[in-house]
C-alpha positions as CSV (number, residue, x, y, z in Angstrom):
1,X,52.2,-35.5,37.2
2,X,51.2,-33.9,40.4
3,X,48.5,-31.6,40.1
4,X,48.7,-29.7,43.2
5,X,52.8,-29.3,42.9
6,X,52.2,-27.9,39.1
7,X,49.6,-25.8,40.7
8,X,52.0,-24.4,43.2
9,X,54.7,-24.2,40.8
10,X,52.9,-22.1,38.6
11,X,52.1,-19.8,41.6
12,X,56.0,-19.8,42.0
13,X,56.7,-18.6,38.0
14,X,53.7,-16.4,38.3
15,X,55.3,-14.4,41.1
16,X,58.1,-13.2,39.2
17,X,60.2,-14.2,36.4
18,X,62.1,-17.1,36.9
19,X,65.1,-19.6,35.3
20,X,64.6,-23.2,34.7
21,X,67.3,-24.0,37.3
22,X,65.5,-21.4,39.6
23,X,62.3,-24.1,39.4
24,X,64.6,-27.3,39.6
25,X,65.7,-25.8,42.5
26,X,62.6,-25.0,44.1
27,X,61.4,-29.0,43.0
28,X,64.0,-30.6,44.4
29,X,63.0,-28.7,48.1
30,X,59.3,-30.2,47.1
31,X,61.0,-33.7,46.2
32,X,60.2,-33.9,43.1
33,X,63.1,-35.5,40.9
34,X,64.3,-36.9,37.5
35,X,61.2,-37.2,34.7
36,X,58.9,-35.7,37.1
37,X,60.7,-32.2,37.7
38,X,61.3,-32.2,33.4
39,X,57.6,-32.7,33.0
40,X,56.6,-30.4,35.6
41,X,59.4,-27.5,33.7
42,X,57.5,-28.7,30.0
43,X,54.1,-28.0,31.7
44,X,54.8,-24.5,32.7
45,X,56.9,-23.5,29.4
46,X,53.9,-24.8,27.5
47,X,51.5,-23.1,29.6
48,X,53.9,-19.9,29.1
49,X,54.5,-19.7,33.2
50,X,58.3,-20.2,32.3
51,X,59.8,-18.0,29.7
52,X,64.1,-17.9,29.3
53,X,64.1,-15.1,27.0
54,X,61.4,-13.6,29.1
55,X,63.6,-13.3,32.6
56,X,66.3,-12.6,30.5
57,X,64.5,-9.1,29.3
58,X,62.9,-8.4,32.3
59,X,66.2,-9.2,34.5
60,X,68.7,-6.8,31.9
61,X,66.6,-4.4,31.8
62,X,65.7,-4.1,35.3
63,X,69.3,-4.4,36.7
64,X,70.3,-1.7,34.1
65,X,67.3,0.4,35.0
66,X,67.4,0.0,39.5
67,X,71.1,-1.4,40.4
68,X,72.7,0.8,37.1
69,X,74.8,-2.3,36.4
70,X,76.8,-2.4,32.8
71,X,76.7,-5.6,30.4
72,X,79.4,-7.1,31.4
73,X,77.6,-7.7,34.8
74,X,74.7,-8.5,33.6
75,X,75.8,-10.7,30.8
76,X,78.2,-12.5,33.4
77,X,74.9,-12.4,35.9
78,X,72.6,-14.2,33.1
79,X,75.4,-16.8,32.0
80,X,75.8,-17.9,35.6
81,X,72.2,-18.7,36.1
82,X,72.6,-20.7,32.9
83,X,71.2,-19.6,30.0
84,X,71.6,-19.9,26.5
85,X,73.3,-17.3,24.4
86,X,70.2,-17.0,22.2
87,X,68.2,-15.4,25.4
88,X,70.9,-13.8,26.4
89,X,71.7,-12.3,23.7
90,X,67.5,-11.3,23.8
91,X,68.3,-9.6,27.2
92,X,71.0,-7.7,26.2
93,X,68.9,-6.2,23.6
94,X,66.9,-4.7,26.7
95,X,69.3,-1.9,27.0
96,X,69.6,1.1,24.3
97,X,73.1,2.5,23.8
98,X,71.6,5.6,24.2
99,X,71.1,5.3,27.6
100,X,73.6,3.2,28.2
101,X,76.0,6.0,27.4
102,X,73.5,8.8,29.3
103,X,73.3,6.3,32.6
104,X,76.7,5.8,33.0
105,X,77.7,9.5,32.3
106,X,74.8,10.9,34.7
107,X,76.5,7.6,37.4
108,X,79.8,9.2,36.9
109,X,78.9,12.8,37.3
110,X,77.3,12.4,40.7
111,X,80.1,9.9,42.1
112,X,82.0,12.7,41.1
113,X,80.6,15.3,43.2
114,X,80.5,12.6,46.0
115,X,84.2,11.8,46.0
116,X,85.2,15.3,45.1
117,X,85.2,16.5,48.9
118,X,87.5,14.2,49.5
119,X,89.5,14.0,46.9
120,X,91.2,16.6,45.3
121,X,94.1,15.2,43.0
122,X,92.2,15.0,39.8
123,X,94.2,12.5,38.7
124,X,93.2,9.6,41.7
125,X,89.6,11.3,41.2
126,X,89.2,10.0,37.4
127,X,90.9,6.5,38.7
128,X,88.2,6.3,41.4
129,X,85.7,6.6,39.2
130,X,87.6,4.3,36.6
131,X,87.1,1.9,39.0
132,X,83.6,2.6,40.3
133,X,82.3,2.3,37.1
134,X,84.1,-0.5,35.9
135,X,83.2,-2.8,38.9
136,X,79.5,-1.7,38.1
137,X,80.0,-3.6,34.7
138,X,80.8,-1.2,32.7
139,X,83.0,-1.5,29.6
140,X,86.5,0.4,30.0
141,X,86.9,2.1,26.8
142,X,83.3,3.7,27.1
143,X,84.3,4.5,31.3
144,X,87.4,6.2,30.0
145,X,85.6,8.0,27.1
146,X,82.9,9.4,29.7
147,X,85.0,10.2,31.9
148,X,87.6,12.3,29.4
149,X,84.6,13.8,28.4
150,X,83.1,15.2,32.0
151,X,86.9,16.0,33.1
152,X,87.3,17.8,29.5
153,X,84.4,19.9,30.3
154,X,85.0,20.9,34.4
């Protein structure tokens, strides 16, 4: 095994969280294949540079927290990077139905005021939004809940 490409893979993991395929990736551009690459990814989740569950928790939580994305984004996000349900499944965790509830209410409420200059049939106002939020990732029962409730109280 390389020392210097371990080296500057670890650099690479160290930077920010990262998937396995992420550093397969990254090998193959240094030309490192096959047995090599999987002992070079064994080295740096033994050495705790490479963590699933890890990016997993730090991506949900993040993309919840900065981009206001729902689970369903996320969850489809994490599943096409590959990996397992288990981590997942940790990820997920990551966000609090609290403020899952309070995010997407407090979203809502100020797209609201947005489109509300321009739109003025409530009824194309609360499909807007419908759709807003559900493209954000949001589940549609809770969207539709949310929104009943902000157009119950205005």
């Amino acid at each position: 095994m390389d020392r210097l490409i371990l080296q500057k893979a670890a650099m690479y993991c160290a930077y920010q969280e990262r998937t396995h395929e992420e550093v397969r990736q990254r090998l193959r551009q240094w030309n490192v294949w096959g047995e090599e690459a999987d002992e070079l990814i064994a080295e740096l989740i033994s050495q705790n540079y490479l963590n699933e569950e890890r990016f997993a928790k730090s991506y949900a939580g993040g993309k919840f927290r900065v981009k206001g994305w729902g689970r369903r984004k996320i969850r489809q996000e994490l599943q096409r990077r590959g990996l397992s349900e288990y981590s997942i499944g940790q990820g997920m965790n990551e966000i609090e139905d609290q403020a899952y509830a309070e995010e997407l209410g407090s979203m809502l409420a100020k797209k609201k005021k947005q489109l509300e200059l321009r739109e003025t049939d409530r009824f194309k106002l609360k499909q807007k939004l419908a759709r807003f939020a559900i493209g954000k990732g949001y589940e549609s029962e809770l969207v539709w809940k949310i929104l009943e409730d902000i157009f119950g109280a205005s």
